[in-house]
Short mmCIF file of the C-alpha atoms (twelve columns), coordinates in Angstrom:
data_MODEL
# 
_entry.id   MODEL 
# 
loop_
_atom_site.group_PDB 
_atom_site.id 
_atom_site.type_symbol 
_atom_site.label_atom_id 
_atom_site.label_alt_id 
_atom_site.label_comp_id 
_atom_site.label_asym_id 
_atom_site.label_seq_id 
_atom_site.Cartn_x 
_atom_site.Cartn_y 
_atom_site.Cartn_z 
_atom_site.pdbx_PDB_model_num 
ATOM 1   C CA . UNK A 1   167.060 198.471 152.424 1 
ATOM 2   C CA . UNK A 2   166.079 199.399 149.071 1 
ATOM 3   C CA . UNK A 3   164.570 202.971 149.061 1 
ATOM 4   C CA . UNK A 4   162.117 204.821 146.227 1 
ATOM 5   C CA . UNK A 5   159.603 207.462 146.020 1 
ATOM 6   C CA . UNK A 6   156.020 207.969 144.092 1 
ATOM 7   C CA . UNK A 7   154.579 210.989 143.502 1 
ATOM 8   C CA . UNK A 8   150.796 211.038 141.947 1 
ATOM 9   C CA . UNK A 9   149.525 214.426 141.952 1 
ATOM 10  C CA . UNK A 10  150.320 216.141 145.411 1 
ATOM 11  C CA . UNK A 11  151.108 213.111 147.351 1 
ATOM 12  C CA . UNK A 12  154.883 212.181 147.798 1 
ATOM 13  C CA . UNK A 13  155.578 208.538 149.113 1 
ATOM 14  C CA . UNK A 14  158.570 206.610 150.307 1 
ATOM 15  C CA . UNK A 15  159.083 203.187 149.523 1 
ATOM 16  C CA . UNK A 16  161.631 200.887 151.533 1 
ATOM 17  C CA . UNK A 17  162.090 196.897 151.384 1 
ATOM 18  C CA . UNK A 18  164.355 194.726 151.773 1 
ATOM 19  C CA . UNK A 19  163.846 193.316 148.373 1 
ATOM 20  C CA . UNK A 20  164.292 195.676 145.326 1 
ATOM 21  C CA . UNK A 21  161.442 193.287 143.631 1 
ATOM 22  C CA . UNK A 22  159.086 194.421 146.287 1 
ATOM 23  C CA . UNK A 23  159.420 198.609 144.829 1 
ATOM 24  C CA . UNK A 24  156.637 199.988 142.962 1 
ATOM 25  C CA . UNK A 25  158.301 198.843 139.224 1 
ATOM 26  C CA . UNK A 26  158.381 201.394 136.384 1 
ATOM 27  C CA . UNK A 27  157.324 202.263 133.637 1 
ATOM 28  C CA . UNK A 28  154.513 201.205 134.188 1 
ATOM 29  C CA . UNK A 29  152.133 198.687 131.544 1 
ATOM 30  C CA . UNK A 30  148.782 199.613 130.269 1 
ATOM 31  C CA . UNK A 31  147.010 197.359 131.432 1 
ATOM 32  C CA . UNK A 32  143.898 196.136 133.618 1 
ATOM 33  C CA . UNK A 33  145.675 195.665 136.869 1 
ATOM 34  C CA . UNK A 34  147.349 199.250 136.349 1 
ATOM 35  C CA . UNK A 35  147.165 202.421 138.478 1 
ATOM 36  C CA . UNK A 36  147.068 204.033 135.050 1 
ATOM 37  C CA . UNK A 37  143.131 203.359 135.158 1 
ATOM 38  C CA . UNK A 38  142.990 205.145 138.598 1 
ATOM 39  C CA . UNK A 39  145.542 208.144 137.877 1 
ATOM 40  C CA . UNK A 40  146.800 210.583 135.349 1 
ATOM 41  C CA . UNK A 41  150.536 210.047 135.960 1 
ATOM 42  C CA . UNK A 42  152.673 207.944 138.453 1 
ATOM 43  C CA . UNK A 43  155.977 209.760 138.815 1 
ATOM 44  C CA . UNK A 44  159.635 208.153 140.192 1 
ATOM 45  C CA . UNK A 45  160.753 210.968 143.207 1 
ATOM 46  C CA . UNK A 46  163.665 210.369 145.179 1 
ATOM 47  C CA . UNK A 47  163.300 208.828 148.722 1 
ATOM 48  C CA . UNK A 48  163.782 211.467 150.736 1 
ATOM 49  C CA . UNK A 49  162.428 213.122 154.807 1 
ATOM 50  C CA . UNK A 50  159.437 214.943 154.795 1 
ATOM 51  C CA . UNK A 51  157.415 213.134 152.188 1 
ATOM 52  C CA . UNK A 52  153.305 212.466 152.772 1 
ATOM 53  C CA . UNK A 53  153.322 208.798 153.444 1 
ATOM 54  C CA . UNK A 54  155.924 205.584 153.899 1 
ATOM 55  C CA . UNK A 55  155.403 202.366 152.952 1 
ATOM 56  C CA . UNK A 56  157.749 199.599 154.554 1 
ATOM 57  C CA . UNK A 57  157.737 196.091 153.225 1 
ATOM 58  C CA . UNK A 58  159.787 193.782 155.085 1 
ATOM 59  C CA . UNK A 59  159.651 190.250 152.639 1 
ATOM 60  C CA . UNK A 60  160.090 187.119 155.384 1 
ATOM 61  C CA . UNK A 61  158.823 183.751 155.610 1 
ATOM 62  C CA . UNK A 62  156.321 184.473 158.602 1 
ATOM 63  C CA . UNK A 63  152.715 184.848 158.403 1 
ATOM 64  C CA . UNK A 64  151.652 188.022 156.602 1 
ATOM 65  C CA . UNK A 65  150.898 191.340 158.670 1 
ATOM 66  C CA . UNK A 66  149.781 195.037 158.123 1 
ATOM 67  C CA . UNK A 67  150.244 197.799 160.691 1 
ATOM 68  C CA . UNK A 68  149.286 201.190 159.982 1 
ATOM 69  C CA . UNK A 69  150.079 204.445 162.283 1 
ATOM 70  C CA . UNK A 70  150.283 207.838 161.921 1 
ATOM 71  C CA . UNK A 71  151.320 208.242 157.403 1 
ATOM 72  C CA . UNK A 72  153.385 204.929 158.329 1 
ATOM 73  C CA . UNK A 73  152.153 201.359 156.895 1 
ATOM 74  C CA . UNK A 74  154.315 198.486 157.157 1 
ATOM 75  C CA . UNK A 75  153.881 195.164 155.704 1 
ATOM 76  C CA . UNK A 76  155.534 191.881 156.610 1 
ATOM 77  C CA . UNK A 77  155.610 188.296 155.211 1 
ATOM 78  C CA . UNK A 78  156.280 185.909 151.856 1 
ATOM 79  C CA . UNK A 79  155.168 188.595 149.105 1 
ATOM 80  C CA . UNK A 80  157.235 187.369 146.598 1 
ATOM 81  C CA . UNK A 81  155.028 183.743 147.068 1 
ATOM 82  C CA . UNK A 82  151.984 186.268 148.019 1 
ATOM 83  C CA . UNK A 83  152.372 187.854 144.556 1 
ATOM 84  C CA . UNK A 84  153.224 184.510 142.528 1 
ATOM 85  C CA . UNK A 85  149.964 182.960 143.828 1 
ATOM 86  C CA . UNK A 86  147.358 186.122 144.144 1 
ATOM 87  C CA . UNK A 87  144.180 185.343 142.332 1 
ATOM 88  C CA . UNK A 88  143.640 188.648 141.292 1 
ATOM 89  C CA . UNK A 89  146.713 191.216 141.520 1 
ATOM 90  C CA . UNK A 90  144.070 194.158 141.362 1 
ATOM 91  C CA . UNK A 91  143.651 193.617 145.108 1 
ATOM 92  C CA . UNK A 92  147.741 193.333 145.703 1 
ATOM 93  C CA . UNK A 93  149.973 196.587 146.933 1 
ATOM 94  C CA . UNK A 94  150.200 198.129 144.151 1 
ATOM 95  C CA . UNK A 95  147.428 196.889 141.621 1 
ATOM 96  C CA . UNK A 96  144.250 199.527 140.924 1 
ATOM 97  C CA . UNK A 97  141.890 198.292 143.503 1 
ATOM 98  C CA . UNK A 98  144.615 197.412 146.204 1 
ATOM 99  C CA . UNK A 99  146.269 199.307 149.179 1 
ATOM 100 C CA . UNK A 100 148.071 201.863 147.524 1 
ATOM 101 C CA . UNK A 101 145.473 203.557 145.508 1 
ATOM 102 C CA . UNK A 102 143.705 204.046 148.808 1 
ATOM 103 C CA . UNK A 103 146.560 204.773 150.505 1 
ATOM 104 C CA . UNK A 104 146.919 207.794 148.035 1 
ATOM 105 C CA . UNK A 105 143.371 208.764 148.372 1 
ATOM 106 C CA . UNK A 106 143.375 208.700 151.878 1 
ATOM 107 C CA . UNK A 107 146.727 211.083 151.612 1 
ATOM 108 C CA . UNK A 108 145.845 213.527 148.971 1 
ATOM 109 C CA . UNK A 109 142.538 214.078 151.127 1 
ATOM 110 C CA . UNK A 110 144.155 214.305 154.826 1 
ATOM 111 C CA . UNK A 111 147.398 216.414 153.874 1 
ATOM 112 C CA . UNK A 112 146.618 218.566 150.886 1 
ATOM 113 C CA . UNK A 113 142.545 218.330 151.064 1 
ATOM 114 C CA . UNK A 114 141.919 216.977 147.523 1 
ATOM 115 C CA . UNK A 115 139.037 214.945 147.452 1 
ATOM 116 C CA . UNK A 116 138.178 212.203 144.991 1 
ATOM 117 C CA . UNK A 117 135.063 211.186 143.383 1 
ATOM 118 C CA . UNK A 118 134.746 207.502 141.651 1 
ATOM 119 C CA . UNK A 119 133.241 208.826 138.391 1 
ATOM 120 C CA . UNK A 120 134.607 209.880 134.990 1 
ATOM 121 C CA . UNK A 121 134.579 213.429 133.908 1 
ATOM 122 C CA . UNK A 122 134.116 215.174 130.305 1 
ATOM 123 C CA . UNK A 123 134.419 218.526 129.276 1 
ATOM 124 C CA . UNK A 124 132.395 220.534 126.788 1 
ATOM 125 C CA . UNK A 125 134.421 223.373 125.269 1 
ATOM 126 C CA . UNK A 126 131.952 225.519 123.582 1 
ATOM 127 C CA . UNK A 127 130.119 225.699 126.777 1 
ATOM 128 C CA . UNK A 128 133.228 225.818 129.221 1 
ATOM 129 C CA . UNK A 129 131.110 222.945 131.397 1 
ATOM 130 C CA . UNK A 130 132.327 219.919 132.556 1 
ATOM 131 C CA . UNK A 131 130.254 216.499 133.224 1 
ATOM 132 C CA . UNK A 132 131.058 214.256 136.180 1 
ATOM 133 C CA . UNK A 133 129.370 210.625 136.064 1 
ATOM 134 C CA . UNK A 134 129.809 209.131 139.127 1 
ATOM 135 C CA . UNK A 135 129.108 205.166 140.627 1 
ATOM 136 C CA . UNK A 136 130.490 202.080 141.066 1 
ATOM 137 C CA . UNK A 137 131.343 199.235 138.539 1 
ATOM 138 C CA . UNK A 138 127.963 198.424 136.603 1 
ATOM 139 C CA . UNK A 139 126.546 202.246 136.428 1 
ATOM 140 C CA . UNK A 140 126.731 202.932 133.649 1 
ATOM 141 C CA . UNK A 141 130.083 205.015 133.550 1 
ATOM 142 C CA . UNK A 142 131.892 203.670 130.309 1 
ATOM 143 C CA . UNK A 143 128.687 204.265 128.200 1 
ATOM 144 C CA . UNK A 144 128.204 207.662 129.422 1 
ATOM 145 C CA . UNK A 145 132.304 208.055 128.548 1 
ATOM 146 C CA . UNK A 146 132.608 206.549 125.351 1 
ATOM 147 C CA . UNK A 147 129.475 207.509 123.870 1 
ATOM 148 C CA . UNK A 148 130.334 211.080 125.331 1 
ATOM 149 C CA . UNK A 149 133.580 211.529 123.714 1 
ATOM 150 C CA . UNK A 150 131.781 210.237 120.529 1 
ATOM 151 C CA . UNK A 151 129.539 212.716 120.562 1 
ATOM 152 C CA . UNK A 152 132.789 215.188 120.713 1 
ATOM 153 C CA . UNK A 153 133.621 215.564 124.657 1 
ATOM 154 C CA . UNK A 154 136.774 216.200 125.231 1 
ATOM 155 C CA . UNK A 155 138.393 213.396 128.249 1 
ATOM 156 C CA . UNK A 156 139.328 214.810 131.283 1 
ATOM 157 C CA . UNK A 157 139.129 211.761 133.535 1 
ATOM 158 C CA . UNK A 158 138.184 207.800 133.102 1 
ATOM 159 C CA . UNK A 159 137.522 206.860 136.801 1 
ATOM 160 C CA . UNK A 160 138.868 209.517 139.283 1 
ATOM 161 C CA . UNK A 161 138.017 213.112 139.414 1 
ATOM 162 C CA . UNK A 162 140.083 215.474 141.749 1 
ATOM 163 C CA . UNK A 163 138.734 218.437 143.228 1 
ATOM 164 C CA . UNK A 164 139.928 221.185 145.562 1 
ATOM 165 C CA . UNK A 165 137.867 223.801 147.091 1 
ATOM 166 C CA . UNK A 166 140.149 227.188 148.400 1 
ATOM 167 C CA . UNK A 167 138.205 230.155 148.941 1 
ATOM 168 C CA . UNK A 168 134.809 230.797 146.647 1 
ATOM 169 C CA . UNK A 169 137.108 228.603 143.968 1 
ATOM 170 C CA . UNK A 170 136.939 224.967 142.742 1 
ATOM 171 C CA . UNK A 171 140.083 223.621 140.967 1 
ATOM 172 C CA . UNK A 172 139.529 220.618 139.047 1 
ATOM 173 C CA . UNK A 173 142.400 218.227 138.131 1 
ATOM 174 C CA . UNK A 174 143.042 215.764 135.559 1 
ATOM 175 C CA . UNK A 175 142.626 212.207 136.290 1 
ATOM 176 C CA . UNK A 176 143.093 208.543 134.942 1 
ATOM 177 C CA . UNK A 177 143.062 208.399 131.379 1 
ATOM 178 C CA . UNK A 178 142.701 204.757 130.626 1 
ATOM 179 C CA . UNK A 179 139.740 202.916 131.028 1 
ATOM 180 C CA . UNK A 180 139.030 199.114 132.117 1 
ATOM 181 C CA . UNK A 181 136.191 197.913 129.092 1 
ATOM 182 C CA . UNK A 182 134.273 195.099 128.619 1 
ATOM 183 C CA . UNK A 183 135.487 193.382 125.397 1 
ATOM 184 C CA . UNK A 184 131.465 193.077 124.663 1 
ATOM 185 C CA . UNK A 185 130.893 196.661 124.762 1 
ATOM 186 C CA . UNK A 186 133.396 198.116 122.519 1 
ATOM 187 C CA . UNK A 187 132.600 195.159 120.209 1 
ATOM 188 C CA . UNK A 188 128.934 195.591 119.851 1 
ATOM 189 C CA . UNK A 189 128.150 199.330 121.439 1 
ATOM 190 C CA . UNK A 190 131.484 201.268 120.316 1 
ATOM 191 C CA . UNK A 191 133.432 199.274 117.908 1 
ATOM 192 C CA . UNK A 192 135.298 202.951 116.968 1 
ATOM 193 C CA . UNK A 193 137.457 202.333 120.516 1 
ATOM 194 C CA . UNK A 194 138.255 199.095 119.685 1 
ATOM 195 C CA . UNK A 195 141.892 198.038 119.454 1 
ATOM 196 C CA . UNK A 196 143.230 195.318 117.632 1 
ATOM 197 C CA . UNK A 197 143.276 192.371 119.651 1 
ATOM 198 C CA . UNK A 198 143.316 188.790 119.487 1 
ATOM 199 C CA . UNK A 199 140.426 187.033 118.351 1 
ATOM 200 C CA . UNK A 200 138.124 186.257 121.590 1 
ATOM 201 C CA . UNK A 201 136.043 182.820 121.586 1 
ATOM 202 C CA . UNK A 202 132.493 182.980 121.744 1 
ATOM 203 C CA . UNK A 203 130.792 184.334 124.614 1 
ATOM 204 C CA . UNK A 204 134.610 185.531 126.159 1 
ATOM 205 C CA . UNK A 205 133.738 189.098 124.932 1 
ATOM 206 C CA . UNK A 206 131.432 189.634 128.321 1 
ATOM 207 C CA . UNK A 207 134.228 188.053 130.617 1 
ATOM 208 C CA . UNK A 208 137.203 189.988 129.334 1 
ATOM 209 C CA . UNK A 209 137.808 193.196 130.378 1 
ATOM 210 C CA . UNK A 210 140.949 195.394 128.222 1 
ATOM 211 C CA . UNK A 211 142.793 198.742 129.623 1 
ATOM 212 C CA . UNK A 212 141.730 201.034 126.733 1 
ATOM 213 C CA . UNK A 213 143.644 204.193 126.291 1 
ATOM 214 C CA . UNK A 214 141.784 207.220 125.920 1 
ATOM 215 C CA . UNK A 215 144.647 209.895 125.943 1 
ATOM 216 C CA . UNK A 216 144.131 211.141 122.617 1 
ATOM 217 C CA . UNK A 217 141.131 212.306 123.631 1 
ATOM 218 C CA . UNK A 218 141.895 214.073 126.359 1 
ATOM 219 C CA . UNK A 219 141.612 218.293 127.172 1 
ATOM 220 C CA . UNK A 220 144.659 220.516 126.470 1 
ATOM 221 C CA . UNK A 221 144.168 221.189 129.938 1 
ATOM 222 C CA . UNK A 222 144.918 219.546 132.958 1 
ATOM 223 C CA . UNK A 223 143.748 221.127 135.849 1 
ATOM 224 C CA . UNK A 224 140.656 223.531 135.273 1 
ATOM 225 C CA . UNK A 225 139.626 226.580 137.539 1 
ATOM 226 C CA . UNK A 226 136.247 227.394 138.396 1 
ATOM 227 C CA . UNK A 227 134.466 226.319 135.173 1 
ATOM 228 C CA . UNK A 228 131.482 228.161 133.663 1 
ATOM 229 C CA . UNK A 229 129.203 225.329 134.746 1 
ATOM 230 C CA . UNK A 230 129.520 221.823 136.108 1 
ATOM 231 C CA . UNK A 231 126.751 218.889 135.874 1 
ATOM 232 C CA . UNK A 232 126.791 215.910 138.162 1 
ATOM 233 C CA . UNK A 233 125.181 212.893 137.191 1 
ATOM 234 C CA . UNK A 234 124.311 209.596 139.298 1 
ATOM 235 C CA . UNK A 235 123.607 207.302 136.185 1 
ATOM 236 C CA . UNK A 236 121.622 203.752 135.833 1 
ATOM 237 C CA . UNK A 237 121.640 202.442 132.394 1 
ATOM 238 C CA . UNK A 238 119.227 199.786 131.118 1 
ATOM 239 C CA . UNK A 239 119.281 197.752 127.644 1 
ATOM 240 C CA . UNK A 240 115.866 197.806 126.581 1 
ATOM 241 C CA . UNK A 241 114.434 200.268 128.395 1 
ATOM 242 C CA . UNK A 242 112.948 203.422 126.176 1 
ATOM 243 C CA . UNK A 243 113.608 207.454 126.392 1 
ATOM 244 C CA . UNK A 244 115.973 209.362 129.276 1 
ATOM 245 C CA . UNK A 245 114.296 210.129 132.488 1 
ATOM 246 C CA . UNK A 246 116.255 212.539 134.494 1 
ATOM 247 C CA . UNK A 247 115.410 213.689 138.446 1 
ATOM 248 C CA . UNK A 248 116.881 216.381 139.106 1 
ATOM 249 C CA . UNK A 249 118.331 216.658 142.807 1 
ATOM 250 C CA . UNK A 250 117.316 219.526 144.255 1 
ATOM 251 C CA . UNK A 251 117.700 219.175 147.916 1 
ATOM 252 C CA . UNK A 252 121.292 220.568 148.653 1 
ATOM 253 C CA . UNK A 253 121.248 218.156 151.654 1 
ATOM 254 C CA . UNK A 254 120.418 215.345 149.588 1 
ATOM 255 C CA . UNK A 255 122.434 216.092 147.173 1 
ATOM 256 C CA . UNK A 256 125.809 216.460 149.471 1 
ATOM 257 C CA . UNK A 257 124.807 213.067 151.111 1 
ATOM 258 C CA . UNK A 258 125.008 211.306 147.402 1 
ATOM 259 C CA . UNK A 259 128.627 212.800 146.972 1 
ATOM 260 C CA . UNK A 260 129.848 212.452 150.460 1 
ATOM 261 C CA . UNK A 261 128.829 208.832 149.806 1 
ATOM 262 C CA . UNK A 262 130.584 208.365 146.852 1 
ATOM 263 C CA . UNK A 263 134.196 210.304 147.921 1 
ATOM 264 C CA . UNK A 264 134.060 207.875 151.294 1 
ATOM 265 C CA . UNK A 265 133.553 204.411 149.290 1 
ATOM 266 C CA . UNK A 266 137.194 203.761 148.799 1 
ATOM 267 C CA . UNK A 267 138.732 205.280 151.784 1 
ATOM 268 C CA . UNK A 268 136.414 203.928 153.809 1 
ATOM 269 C CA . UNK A 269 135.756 200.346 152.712 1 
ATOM 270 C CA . UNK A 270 137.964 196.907 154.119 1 
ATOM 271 C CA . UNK A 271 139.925 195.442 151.168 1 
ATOM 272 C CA . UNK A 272 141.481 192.025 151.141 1 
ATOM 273 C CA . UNK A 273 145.049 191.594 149.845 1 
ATOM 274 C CA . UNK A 274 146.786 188.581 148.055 1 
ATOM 275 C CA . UNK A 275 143.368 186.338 149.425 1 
ATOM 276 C CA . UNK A 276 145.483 186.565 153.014 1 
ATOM 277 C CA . UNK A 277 145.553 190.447 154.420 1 
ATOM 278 C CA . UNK A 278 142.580 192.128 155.503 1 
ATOM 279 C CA . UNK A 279 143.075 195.724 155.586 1 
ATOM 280 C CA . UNK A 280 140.381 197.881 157.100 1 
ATOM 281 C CA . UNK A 281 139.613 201.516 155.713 1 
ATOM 282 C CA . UNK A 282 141.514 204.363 156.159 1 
ATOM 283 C CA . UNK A 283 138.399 207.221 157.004 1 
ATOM 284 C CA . UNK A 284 138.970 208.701 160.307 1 
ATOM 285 C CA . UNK A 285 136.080 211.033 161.946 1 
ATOM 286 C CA . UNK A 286 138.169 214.804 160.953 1 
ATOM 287 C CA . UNK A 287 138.350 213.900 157.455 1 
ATOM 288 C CA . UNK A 288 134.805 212.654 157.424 1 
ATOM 289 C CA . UNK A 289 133.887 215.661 159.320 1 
ATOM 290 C CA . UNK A 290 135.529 217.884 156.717 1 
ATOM 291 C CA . UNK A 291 134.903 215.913 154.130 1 
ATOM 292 C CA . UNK A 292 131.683 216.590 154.447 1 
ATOM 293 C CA . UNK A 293 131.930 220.458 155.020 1 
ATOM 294 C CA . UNK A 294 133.701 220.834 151.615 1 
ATOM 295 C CA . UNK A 295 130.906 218.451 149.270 1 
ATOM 296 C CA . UNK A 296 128.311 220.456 151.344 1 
ATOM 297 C CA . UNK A 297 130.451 224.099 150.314 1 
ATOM 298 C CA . UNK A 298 130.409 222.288 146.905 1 
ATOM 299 C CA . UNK A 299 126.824 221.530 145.704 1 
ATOM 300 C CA . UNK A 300 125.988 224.660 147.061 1 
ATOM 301 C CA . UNK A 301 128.413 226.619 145.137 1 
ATOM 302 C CA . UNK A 302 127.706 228.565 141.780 1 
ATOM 303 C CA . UNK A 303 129.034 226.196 138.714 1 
ATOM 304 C CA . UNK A 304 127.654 223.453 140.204 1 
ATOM 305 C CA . UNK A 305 124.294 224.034 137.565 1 
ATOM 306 C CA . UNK A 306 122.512 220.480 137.490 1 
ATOM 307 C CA . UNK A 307 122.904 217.588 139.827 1 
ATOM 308 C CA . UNK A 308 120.624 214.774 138.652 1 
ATOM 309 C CA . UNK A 309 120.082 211.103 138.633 1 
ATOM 310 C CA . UNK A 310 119.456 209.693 135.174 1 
ATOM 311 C CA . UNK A 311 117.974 206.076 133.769 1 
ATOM 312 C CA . UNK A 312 118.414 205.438 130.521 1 
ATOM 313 C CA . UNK A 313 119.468 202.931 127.758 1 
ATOM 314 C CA . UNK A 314 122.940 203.286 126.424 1 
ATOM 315 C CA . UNK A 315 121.778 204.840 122.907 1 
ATOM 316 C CA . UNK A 316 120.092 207.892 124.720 1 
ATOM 317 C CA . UNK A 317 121.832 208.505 128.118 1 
ATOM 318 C CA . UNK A 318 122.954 211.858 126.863 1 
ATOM 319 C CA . UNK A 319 119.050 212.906 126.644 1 
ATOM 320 C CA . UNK A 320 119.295 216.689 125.458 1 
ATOM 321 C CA . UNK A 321 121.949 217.613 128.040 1 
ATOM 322 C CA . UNK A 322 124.486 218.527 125.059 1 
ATOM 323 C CA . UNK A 323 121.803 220.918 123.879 1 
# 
């Protein structure tokens, strides 16, 4: 058996399979398939005992099969073929939307509670106050990123933000620093991001997406204690539509439902690898049950100063929140 390890953050995996094409392969490309658009860093550890989580992957010509128990998955069946014949290796074992970057979620929540919201986060410095935009694909997201670091943010996460409550503190840790972009928006919204690329055919600009890197804009910093003020937003931006309307969301209850919601989408949702696997979410009632104790702790707690919803157009999503 070949053997590796991964660490990303605080969770440690182990790696075995009987083919050394079947590792996690460094270093690893920027690009859209990446776990570079979900984390910060994806370290090489030695395979040792003791680590958070094992992954066994057994390649064979029988039909493919997933078990999970305990921190143990094991996978069996033709990945080499799987992988040669996916139609999109996001959903695969190691691409950004497949099992292992919900396999690390689920870990960095159940052993070393770190929780992790879908959203991108920017930082203010004159203000010490950090923004987190959360939702899904569609949101609104990239425009509140790049036209935030634009405006002079400083990047502190593309797509996952890490948090960790201990005590009457919240520690805050850097996340992904490469973003998945339409070709159309950096062409026509934020043509200052845009790389030099090949030239795109007509109309390709709003099917192609490119992993952008962002690092040079990111904080000095990268893990923040207890800033002087933290605003969550729950964007939905509209072309066409006129001014920033903003509701702020004052029930606490309400409020910890919206962010429960969003920290449980990953873990929680079925994925399908390679077109073949179906894996089914990782949530199991104590995590959900503490989950929720800590988002509750959260809204409720002192820097949290604003949690809103916003709709807007992409030219004035920032309203006079930089004010």
């Amino acid at each position: 058996m070949y053997k590796a390890g991964i660490k990303i953050l605080k969770a440690k995996i182990g790696i075995e399979s009987n083919r050394e094409k079947l590792l996690f392969q460094f270093p690893l490309k920027t690009e859209v398939k990446s776990l570079l658009t979900d984390f910060k860093d994806v370290e090489s550890i030695p395979y040792s005992a003791g680590l958070d989580g094992y992954i066994i992957i057994e390649e064979s010509m029988e039909e493919p099969s997933f078990e999970f128990s305990g921190e143990k998955a094991r996978f069996r069946g033709p990945f080499l073929k799987l992988t040669r014949e996916a139609s999109d290796l996001r959903f695969s074992l190691w691409g950004n939307q497949g099992f292992f970057y919900r396999y690390v979620l689920y870990l960095l929540e159940r052993k070393h509670r770190i929780y992790n919201f879908h959203a991108c986060a920017l930082y203010q410095e004159k203000k010490d106050q950090m923004f987190i935009v959360l939702g899904g694909a569609g949101s609104g997201k990239t425009v509140y990123l790049l036209s935030g670091l634009a405006k002079g943010l400083k990047l502190f996460s593309t797509e996952t933000v890490h948090f960790r409550m201990e005590k009457d503190s919240v520690s805050w840790f850097m996340g992904s620093l490469v973003d998945n972009v339409r070709l159309g928006t950096l062409m026509y919204n934020f043509p200052q991001f845009l790389p030099k690329i090949e030239t795109q055919e007509a109309g390709e600009e709003w099917q192609k997406k490119i992993a952008l890197d962002l690092s040079a804009y990111k904080t000095d910093f990268e893990r923040l204690e207890t800033p002087k003020s933290v605003v969550i937003l729950f964007p939905r931006i509209e072309e066409g539509r006129k001014g920033f309307i903003m509701n702020l969301i004052e029930d606490k209850k309400k409020a910890a439902k919206a962010l429960f919601d969003n920290i449980s989408q990953k873990i929680a949702e079925d994925v399908i690898l390679y077109d073949k696997i179906p894996i089914l979410g990782f949530d199991e009632k104590p995590m959900a049950i503490a989950r929720l104790k800590y988002v509750t702790k959260l809204v409720h707690h002192k820097t949290i100063t604003k949690i809103a919803s916003v709709l807007s157009n992409p030219n004035d999503c920032w309203g006079d929140l930089l004010k």
